[in-house]
N, C-alpha and C positions, 0 to 999 in steps of 0.2 A: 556685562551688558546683555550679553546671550540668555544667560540663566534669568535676568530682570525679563526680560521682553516675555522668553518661554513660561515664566511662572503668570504672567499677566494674560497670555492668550490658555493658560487652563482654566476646566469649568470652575464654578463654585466649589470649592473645598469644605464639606462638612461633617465633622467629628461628632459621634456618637458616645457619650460619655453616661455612667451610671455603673451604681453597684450589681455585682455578681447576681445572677438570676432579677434583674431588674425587669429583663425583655431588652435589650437590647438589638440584639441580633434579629431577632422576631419583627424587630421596628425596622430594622437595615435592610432584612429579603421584602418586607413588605416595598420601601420605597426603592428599591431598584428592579422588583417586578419577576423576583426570580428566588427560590428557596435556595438558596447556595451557600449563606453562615449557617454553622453549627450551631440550633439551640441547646444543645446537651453540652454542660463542662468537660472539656476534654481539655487534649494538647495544644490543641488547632487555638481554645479559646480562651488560651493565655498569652496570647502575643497581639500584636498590631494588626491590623490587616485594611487594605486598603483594596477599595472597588471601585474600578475606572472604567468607561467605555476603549474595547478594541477588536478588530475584525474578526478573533476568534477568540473564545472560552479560554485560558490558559492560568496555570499555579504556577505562581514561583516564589521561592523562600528565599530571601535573601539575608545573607549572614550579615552579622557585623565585622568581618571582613573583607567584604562585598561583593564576595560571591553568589552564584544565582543557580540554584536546582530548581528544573523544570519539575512538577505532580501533575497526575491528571486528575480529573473530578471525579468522584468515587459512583458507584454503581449509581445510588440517588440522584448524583448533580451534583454533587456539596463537595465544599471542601472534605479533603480528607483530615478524621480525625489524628493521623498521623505524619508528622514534617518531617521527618529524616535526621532528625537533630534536636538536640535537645533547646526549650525555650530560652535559655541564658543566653543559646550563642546565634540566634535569629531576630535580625533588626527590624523585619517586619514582612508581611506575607502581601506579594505585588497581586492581584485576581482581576483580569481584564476579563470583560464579558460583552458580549455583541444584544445585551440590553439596548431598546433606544430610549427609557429613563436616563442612563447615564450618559449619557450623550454632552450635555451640559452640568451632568454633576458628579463630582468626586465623592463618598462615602468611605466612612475610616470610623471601623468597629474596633474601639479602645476595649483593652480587658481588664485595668488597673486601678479603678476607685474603688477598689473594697479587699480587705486580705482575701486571700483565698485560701484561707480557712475561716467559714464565718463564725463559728461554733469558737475558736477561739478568737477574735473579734468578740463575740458576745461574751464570752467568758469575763476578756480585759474588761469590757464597759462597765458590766456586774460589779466588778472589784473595784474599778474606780467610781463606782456611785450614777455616771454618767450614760445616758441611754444612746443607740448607737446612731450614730451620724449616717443624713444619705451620702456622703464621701469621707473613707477614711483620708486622715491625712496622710498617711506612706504611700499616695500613689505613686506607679512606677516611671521611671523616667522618659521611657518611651512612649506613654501614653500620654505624661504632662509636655510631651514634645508635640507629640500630634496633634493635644487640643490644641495649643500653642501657635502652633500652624495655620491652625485651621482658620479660615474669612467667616467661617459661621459655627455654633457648640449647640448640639441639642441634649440636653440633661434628660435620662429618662430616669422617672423615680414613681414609687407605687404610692399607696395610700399611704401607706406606715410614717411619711413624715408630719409629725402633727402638729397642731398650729401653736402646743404648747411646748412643744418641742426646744427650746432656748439654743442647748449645746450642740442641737442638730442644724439648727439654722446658721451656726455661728463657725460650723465647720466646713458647712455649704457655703459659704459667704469666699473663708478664707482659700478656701480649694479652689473656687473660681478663678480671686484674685492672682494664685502663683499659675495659674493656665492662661493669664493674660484675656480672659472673656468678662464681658459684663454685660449689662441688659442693652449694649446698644447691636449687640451680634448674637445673642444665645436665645435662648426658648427652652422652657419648660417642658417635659412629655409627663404626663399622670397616666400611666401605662397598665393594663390589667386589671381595668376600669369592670369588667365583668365578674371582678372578682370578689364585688363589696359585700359584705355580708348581709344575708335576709335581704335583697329585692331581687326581684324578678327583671325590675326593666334599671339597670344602675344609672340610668341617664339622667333623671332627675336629681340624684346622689351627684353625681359625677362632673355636674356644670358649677353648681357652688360650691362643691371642693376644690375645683381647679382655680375657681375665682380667688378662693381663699389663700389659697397657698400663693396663688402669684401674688397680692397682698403683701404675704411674708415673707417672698423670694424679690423682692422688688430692686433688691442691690444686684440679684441675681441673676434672673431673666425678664425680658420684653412681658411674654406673657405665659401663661401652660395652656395647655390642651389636651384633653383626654383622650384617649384613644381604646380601643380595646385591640390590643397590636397581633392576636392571633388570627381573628376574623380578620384584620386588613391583610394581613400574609397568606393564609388563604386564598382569598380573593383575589391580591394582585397579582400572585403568584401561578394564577390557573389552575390550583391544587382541585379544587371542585369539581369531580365530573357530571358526564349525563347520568352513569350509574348511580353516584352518589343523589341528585337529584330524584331519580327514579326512588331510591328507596326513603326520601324524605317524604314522597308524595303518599309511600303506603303507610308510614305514621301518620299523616298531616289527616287521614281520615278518621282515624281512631279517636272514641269518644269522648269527652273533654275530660271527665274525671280520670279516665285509663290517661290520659296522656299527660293531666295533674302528676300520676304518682309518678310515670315515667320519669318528668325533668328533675322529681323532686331532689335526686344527689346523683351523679355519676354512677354510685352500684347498685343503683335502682333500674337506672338507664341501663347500665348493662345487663343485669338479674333476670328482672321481669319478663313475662311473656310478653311479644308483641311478633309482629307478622314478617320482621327484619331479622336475619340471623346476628350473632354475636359478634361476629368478625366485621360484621359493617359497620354494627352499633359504635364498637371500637375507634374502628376508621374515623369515625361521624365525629364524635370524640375529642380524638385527637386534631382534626380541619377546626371543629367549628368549638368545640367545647358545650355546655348546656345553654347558655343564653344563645349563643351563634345557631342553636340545633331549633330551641326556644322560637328565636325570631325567624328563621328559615321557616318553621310549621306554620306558624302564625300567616305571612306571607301564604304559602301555598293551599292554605285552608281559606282564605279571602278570594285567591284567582287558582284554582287548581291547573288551570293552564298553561301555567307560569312557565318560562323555559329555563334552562340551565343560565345560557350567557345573562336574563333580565333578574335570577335570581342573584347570579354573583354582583351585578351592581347596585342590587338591592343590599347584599350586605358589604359591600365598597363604604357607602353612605352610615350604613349602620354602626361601620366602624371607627369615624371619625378622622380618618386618613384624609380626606378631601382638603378639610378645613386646614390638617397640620402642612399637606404641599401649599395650599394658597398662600398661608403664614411663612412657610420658605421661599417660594416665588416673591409674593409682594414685599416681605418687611428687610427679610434677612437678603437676599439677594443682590438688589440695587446697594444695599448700606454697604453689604461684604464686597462688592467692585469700589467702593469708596475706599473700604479700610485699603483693601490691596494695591489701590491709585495711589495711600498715602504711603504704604510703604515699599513702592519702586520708587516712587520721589524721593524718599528720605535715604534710599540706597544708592540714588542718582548721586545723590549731594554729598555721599561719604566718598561715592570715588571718583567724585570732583576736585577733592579733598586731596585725593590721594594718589590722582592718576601722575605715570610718572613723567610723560612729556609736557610741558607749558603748553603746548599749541592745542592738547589734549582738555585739560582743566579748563582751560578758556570755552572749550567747546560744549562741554557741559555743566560748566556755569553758564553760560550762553539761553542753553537751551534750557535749564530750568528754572533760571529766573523768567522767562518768558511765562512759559505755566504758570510760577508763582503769581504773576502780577493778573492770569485771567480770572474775571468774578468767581467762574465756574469752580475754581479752585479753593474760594471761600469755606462750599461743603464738608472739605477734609479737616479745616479746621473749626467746624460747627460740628465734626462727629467728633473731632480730640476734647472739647469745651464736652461737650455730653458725655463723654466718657469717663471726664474728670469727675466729675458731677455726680455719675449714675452708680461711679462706684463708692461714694462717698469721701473723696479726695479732697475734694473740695463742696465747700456746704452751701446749701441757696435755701432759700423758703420754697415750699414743698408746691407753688402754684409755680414760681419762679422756675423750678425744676422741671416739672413738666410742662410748662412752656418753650423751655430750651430741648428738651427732647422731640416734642413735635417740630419746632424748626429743624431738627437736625437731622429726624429719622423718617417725614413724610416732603413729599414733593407736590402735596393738593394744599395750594394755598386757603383753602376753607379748613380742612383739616389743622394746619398750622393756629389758624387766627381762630378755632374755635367759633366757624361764622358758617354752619352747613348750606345756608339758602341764600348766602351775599352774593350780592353781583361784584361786577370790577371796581365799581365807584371805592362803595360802600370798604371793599376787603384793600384795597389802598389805601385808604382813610386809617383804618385799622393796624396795617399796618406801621404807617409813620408813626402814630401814634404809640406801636409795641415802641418801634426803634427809640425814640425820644425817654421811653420809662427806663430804657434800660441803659441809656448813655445818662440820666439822673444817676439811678443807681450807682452808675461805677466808680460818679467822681463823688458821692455823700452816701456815705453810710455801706457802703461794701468794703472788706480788706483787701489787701492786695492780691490774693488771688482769686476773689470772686470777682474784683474789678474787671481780672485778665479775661475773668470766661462773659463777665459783663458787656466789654469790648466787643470779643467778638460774635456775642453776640445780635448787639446793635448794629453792627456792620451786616449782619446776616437780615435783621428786618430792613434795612436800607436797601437791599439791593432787591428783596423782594418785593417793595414799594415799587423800587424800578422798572422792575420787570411787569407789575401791575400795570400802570401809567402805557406800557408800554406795549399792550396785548391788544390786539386789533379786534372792533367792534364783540368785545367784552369776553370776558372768562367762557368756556363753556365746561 
């Protein structure tokens, strides 16, 4: 009951999942506000590791014997590249940090969707004819535990999955399914968005590739979102100084064609004369990369006045990081306190099952059939019906589908009914209406397990009818 109550009062739990040099880690400092994973393959980033809010900075490795060795953070901040032990015998790396990002959110940087050797990965795919999937299927057991775990999975993957991709998509699919995520809890990341080749601004590239791929990830994830994950780490990270500004501002003068051939590749950017020493240029580099260096000049040749803190949230925005938290905040968040609601209840009812005094069982059968009979409870099984649904478990017509997925995964009854400018009349109306098609459906012409998600799903438009009728001088 302890362990129920305690996992229910932790933040949002969210699993970072993607192949080897995907960015994931890059994506992890960025959204907890602080450079502390290792983007270099090392030791450190072949095991688990989990980032929680706590009063102070601290490492700890804990064995799979449950022992626990304190580390401190290495000269830079960061995890240290080295654990004290070798990766077999470490069940996962604990990292509490006095972040107030993580305050409400749990982060767990998996290292196990891809061999770690990719050159042999691409080897086997060569020989077996097949092009290489964004998740191998051998991932490690501690990492299909963590997704597993986790109330929300963000997939980070680059361009390279293509939309003719077949055996890649069908690997993505089934690697999902055994980490227990589907698009009613995960999100897409299209990561390294600055990397496409031949454009200068990848943003116009970069919106209908994500479109596209969430398309063919639709069993997969909600939606993607592109990001360019170096500049949002950066950025959220503080990494950008005054200095570093100061020597952007003496590029950002320099004449347009000089500063053409500058961005043109990285050893151009380094080679060339310009009025910035080598060591900065590097620096510059390494923070922002050329488009991040790119859109910084641009910015400060418009307002030369610019200051450090209104440049960094200039390239905040630039980076696409805004959109992916509001996407974790709004979609994944409320649905992930759902899943977790459904499963203390279903933990409730096993050791109701099980508890060993009568007076005991009674008591929490008691108490959760209470729950079960409140409307509010309907939710958890309006996300299990879309779950079934989303993962292809069970089949509906593709309108039919994402009609059950709006009931299930939004709380704006215009959003639901597909009605943006209804009033209360009108979106009641609409509603009974939904519930009536879909109590037809269940008893003509659905099987018996689309009837089930049929069901309840009529019951879901019924009680939003309800609550319609029931909203005092009208929706706002």
């Amino acid at each position: 009951m302890r362990q129920v109550r305690d996992r229910l009062a932790e933040p949002l739990r969210v699993a970072i999942a993607g192949r080897l040099k995907a960015g994931k880690s890059t994506l992890v400092n960025a959204l907890i506000g602080r450079r502390v994973a290792p983007t270099a393959v090392g030791e450190c980033t072949r095991v688990v590791t989990r980032f929680r809010y706590g009063t102070a900075d601290r490492v700890e490795v804990v064995g799979r014997d449950g022992s626990r060795a304190s580390l401190p953070l290495d000269d830079d901040g960061m995890i240290p590249q080295r654990l004290g032990r070798g990766a077999a015998r470490i069940a996962y790396v604990d990292v509490t940090l006095t972040s107030e990002k993580l305050r409400d959110l749990t982060v767990v940087d998996t290292p196990g969707l891809a061999s770690a050797d990719t050159q042999v990965s691409a080897r086997a795919a060569a020989e077996l004819g097949e092009p290489t999937a964004p998740f191998d299927a051998d991932i490690d057991a501690d990492s299909a535990a963590e997704v597993a775990a986790a109330e929300a999975v963000v997939y980070v993957f680059t361009q390279a999955v293509r939309t003719d991709d077949v055996h890649a998509l069908d690997a993505f699919r089934a690697a999902s399914a055994r980490l227990a995520s589907s698009p009613i809890n995960a999100l897409g990341v299209l990561g390294k968005i600055d990397t496409i080749g031949g454009v200068a601004d990848p943003w116009p590239v970069a919106g209908p590739l994500a479109e596209q791929q969430a398309a063919l990830l639709a069993r997969t994830v909600s939606q993607v979102v592109p990001v360019v994950g170096l500049l949002a780490e950066t950025a959220e990270a503080g990494r950008l100084t005054a200095a570093d500004c100061a020597a952007l501002k003496e590029l950002a003068v320099l004449p347009g064609d000089q500063l053409q051939v500058l961005l043109a590749s990285a050893d151009l950017f380094r080679s060339r004369p310009a009025p910035v020493g080598v060591p900065q240029r590097e620096r510059l580099l390494a923070l922002l990369d050329l488009y991040g260096i790119g859109f910084a000049l641009a910015q400060l040749a418009a307002q030369p006045q610019l200051g450090t803190g209104d440049l960094v949230r200039r390239l905040i925005l630039a980076s696409g990081l805004p959109r992916l938290r509001d996407s974790v905040d709004r979609s994944l968040r409320w649905r992930a306190d759902a899943i977790k609601a459904g499963w203390a209840l279903s933990r409730l009812e096993r050791l109701a099952g099980h508890a060993g005094e009568r007076r005991d069982r009674e008591v929490l059968r008691d108490a959760t059939e209470q729950v079960l009979r409140d409307p509010a409870y309907h939710r958890l099984r309006l996300l299990e019906a879309a779950q079934r649904v989303a993962t292809g478990r069970v089949e509906l017509p593709v309108a039919w589908e994402r009609e059950l997925t709006r009931l299930a995964t939004s709380d704006d009854p215009r959003t639901v009914l597909g009605l943006p400018q209804a009033g209360t009349a009108e979106l009641a109306a609409a509603a009974v209406e939904a519930a009536g098609r879909w109590r037809v459906y269940a008893v003509a012409g659905a099987g018996p397990a689309q009837a089930r998600v049929a069901q309840v799903a009529h019951r879901g438009f019924h009680l939003l009818a309800q609550s319609l009728r029931a909203a005092p001088e009208g929706l706002r």
